[in-house]
Phi, psi and omega in degrees: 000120177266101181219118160357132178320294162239185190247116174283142184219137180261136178228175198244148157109160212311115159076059183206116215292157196284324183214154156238114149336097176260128179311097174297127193299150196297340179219217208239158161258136180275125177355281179336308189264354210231143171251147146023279192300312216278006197285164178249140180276135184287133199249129167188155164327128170273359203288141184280109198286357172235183202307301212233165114284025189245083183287109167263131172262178180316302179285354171337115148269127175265137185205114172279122161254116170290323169251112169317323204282338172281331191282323192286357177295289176308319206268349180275304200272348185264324157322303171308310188296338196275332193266054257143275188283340182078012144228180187346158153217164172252171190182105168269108182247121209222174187051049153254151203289162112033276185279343189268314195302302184298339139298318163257031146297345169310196183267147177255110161334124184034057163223160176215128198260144204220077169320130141175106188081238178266039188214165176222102201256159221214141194229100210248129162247173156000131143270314201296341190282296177317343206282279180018277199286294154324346188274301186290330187278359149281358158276317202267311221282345159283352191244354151287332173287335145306260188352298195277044191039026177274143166310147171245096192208106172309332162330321213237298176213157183240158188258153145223080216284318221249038176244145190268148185252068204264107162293207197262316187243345170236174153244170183215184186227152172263189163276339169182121172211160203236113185253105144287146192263143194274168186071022171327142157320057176281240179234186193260002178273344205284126186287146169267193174304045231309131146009157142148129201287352179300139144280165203262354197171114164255153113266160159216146186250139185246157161259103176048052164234160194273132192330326189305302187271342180277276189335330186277344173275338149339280201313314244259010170260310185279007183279299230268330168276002191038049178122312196289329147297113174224352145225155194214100170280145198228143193226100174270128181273098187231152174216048162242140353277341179216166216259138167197157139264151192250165191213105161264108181240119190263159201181144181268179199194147172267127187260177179246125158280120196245128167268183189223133171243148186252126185209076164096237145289002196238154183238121146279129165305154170183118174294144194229034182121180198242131166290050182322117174250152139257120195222167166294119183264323155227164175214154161205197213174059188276128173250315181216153166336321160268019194263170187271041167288162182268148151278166174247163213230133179229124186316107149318331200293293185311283187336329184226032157068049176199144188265334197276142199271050205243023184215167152249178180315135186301131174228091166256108203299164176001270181328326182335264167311289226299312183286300178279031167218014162001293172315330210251339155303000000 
C-alpha cells in the first residue's frame, strides 16, 4: 500500500504554525465494511511546533513597569487613545513582578490580557463599543441557552469571561466564555462529565481588525486547550466605509482521513481514520437591524460536553445578532 508519510491540518492566523503533522494509523481501513461512527480518531500530539504563540504586534507600546500605579496610569492612557480614536490599541507591559501581573489580570474595561512569563500584553479596544457588545451578548445568550431547555443554574455551567486561560506557551482571557460543570443533576442514566477548567465555547470581539488575527485566537483556544474548546464565536466590529459586524462561528468536526492503496497499476481510494479539525461552521455579516443576516446554531452536544441528544441546539437569532450587534448596525 502506497500513502505519504504524513497528514497535514491547515489552521489559520498571524505567527501561527500552518500544519502539525499527523502520525498515519499501522494499516488502512476497509471502506466497505466500516461505518463513519465505528472509523478510529487518528490520535497525535497538541504540543506546540513553533517556539512562542505570544504574538507581538507591530503597533505595540512598551512599558517596564516597577509599580503597579505606573503600570495602571499607561493602561488608563492608552484607554483613552483607544476611546479617541475608536480604534484597536496594544500595550506590552514586560519586566514585571509576579505580584503586580496579579493584580493586573484583573478585569480591565474593554481590554484582554494575553500572559507570558513576566510580561503582559494587552488588547485595549473602544471601551463603550466593547462593553456594548459584550454586554449585550451576556443578555441574550442565557435566555437562548433557556430556549434550548438547558437550567440557568451553576449546577449545570458557569460562564467564565474573567479567568486567564494558560496555553502552553501564554495564557489568555476571553470576551466570554462557557464552562459546563461537571457531573450536572441529569438523570441516572446520564454517563458524567469528565472534569475540566477549559471552557466548551468561548467568544471573542474583535474591533477593525482583520478576520486573519481573530481565526488565530480560534486556533489558539482549541489548539492550546487540546481539544476541549471546540467552539469559538468571533464578532469583528468594523466601521469603515460603513458600520456592520461579521459573525463567525468555528467548531471542530471529524474529517475522514483518505489514503491510497496500489494494486498492481491501479490506486484505490481507503479510508484510514477520522481528523480532528477546526473550520468554519457559519458566517453572517449584520449590517442594520433589518438586514437578511443568519441566526447562528451552536451544537449542545458539544456546548455541555454530551453526547447524548436531551436538549435541541442553542440558537441565537436574528433578533438576537440584531440587538447585539446594534451599536454597529
Amino acid at each position: 500500500m502506497s500513502t505519504p508519510n504524513s497528514r497535514e491540518v491547515a489552521f489559520a492566523g498571524p505567527n501561527t504554525p500552518p500544519s502539525i503533522p499527523l502520525p498515519l494509523p499501522e494499516k488502512a481501513i476497509d471502506v466497505a465494511s466500516t461505518s463513519i461512527n465505528e472509523m478510529p480518531l487518528l490520535q497525535f500530539s497538541f504540543e506546540p511546533v513553533a517556539k512562542s504563540d505570544f504574538w507581538i504586534p507591530d503597533n505595540v507600546e512598551t512599558i517596564i513597569a516597577t509599580t503597579l500605579s505606573q503600570a495602571r496610569n499607561k493602561i488608563s492612557r492608552v484607554q483613552k487613545a483607544a476611546d479617541k480614536s475608536k480604534q484597536t490599541k496594544y500595550l506590552l507591559i514586560s519586566e514585571t513582578s509576579e505580584d503586580i501581573i496579579e493584580k493586573l489580570l484583573e478585569k480591565v474595561r474593554g481590554a484582554k490580557a494575553t500572559r507570558a512569563k513576566n510580561c503582559i500584553l494587552y488588547r485595549v479596544m473602544p471601551s463603550r463599543d466593547h462593553g456594548t457588545l459584550v454586554g449585550t451578548f451576556n443578555v441574550h445568550f442565557p435566555f437562548a441557552i433557556q430556549t434550548a431547555n438547558i437550567p440557568i443554574s451553576r449546577q449545570w455551567w458557569v460562564a467564565t469571561a474573567d479567568s486567564l486561560f494558560m496555553g502552553f506557551y501564554c495564557g489568555r482571557q476571553a470576551d466570554y466564555s462557557f464552562t459546563p460543570v461537571a457531573n450536572p443533576p441529569r438523570t441516572d442514566t446520564t454517563p458524567p462529565l469528565a472534569p475540566t477548567d477549559w471552557p466548551s465555547f468561548v467568544v471573542e470581539v474583535g474591533h477593525s481588525e482583520s478576520f486573519q488575527q481573530l481565526r488565530g485566537d480560534a486556533n489558539w483556544w482549541w489548539r492550546n486547550s487540546s481539544r476541549q474548546t471546540k467552539l469559538i464565536l468571533l464578532f469583528n466590529v468594523c466601521k469603515t466605509p460603513s458600520h456592520f459586524v461579521e459573525v463567525e462561528l468555528w467548531q471542530e468536526a471529524l474529517h475522514s482521513y483518505v489514503g491510497y492503496e496500489t494494486r498492481s497499476t491501479q490506486r484505490f481510494r481507503t479510508e484510514l481514520g477520522l481528523v480532528p479539525v477546526l473550520e468554519r461552521k457559519q458566517n453572517t455579516t449584520v449590517v442594520s437591524p433589518h438586514g437578511n443576516h443568519t441566526s447562528i446554531e451552536i451544537d449542545t452536544g458539544l456546548l455541555l460536553r454530551h453526547t447524548a441528544n436531551f436538549a435541541p441546539n442553542v440558537i441565537l437569532t436574528q433578533e438576537m445578532l440584531s440587538e447585539i450587534c446594534a451599536q454597529y448596525s
